[in-house]
C-alpha positions in Angstrom: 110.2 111.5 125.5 108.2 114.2 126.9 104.1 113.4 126.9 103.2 115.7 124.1 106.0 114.1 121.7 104.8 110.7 122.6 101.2 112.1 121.8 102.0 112.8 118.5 103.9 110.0 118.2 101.3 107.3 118.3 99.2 109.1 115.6 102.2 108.5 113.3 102.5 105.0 114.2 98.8 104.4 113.7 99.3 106.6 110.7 101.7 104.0 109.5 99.6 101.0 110.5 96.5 102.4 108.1 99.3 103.1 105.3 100.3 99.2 105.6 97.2 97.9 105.6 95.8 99.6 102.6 98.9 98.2 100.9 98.2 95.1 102.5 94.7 95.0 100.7 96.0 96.4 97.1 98.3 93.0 96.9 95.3 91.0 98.4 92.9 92.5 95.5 96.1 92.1 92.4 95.1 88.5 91.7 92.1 88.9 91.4 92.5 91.7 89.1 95.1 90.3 87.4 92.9 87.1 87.3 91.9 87.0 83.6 95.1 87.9 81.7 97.0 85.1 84.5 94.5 82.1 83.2 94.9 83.5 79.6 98.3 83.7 79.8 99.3 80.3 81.9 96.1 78.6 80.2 94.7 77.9 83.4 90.9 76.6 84.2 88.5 78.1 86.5 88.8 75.7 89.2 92.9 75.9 89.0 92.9 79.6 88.8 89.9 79.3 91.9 92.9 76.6 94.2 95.5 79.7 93.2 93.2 82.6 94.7 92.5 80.4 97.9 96.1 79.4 98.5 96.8 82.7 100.2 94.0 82.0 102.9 95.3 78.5 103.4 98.7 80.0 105.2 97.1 82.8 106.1 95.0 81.5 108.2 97.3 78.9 109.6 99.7 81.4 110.5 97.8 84.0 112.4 98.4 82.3 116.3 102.1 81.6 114.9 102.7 85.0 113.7 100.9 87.0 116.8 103.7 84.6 118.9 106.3 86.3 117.1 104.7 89.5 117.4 104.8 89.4 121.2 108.3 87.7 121.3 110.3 90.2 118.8 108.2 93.8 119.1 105.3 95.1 116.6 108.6 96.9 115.3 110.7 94.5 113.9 107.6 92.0 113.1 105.8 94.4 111.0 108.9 95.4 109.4 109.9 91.5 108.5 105.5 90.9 107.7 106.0 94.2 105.2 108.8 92.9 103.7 107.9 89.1 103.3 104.2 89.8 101.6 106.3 92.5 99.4 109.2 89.9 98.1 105.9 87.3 97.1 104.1 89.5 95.8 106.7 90.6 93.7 107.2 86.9 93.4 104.2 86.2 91.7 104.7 88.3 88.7 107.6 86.4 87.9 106.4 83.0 88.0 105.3 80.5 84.8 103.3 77.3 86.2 100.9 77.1 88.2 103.1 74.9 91.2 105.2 78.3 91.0 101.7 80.6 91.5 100.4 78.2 94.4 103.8 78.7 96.1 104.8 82.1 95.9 100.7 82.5 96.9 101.1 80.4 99.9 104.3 82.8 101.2 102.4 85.6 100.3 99.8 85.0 103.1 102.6 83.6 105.3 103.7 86.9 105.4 100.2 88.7 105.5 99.3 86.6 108.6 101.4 89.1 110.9 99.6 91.9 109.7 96.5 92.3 111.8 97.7 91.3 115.0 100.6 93.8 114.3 98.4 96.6 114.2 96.5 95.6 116.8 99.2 95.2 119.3 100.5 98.8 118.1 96.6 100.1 118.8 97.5 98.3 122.6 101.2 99.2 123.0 100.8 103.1 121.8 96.9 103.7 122.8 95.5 104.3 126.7 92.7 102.1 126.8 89.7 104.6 126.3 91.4 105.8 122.7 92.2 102.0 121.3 88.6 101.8 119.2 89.9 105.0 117.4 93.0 103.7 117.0 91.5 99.9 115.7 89.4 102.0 113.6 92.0 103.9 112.0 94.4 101.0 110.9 91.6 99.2 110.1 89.8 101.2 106.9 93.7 100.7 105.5 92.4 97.8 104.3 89.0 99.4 103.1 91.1 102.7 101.3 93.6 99.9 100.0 90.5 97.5 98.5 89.0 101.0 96.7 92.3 102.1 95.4 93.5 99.0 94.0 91.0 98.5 91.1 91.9 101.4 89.4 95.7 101.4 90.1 96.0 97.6 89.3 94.3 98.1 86.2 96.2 101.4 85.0 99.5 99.3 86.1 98.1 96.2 83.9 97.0 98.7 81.3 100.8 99.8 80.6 103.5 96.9 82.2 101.0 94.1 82.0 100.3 92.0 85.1 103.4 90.6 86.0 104.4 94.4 86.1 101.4 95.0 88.8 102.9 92.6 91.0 106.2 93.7 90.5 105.2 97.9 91.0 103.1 96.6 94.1 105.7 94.5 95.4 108.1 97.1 95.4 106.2 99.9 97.0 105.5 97.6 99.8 109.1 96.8 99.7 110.0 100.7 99.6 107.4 101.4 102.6 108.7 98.5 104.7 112.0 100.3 104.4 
């Protein structure tokens, strides 16, 4: 790969990093959007639907040292690929489920998945970046998830407005499914 090709290479890959994370952040920001018509239509109470919302940031959390393991042992490649693909099937997931043992779970795997994200695009910042352009980089991938938090009100709410929100998860499951591709 000559130096110029590799050049413009790393500005798609970063490219690619900000286009997951801001789908990262619109199935982050579904539930909660999707919130009221989910405890109307499962008759759930505030402080269930409140153990639903947290369940992502139970695995989530658990599974950031685990996941950035995997990221070193398989390639930023093939991890993000998987991570894009696992948080896409659950979120998907979640619009099909009917109690709220089936919300918790398909939750729970959502932020498995999600838990490979950051340390994804912050070992593509390292691999594809010299040092002195990696805050650029970092910078780049990282207002994904400030593009996909501003986006998702609007597009979750026209997606609720016409399919209803098991159709947002659905339509947001596959796009992620669709990019992961």
């Amino acid at each position: 790969m000559t130096a110029e090709r590799f050049k413009n290479m790393r500005w798609v890959i970063i490219g690619l990093c900000f286009l997951a994370n801001a789908i990262n952040f619109i199935d982050r920001a579904n539930l909660a959007i999707a919130a009221p018509h989910i405890r109307a239509e499962l008759a759930l109470d505030p402080t269930t639907m409140g153990v639903i919302m947290s369940a992502f940031f139970w695995t989530y959390a658990l599974c950031q040292m685990p996941a950035g393991w995997f990221i070193d042992k398989v390639g930023v490649r093939v991890s993000l690929a998987f991570a894009v693909a696992w948080w896409s099937i659950f979120t998907a997931v979640t619009g099909m489920v009917h109690t709220f043992g089936h919300m918790v779970g398909s939750r729970l795997l959502l932020g498995v998945g999600e838990s490979a994200a950051m340390p994804s695009f912050a070992k593509a910042a390292y691999n594809w970046f010299p040092h002195k352009e990696r805050g650029i980089a970092c910078s780049i991938f990282d207002s994904g998830s400030r593009v996909g938090s501003a986006l998702s009100l609007p597009l979750i709410a026209w997606i609720i407005s016409i399919l209803g929100w098991r159709g947002s998860f659905i339509i947001t499951g596959i796009i992620g499914l669709i990019f992961g591709l």
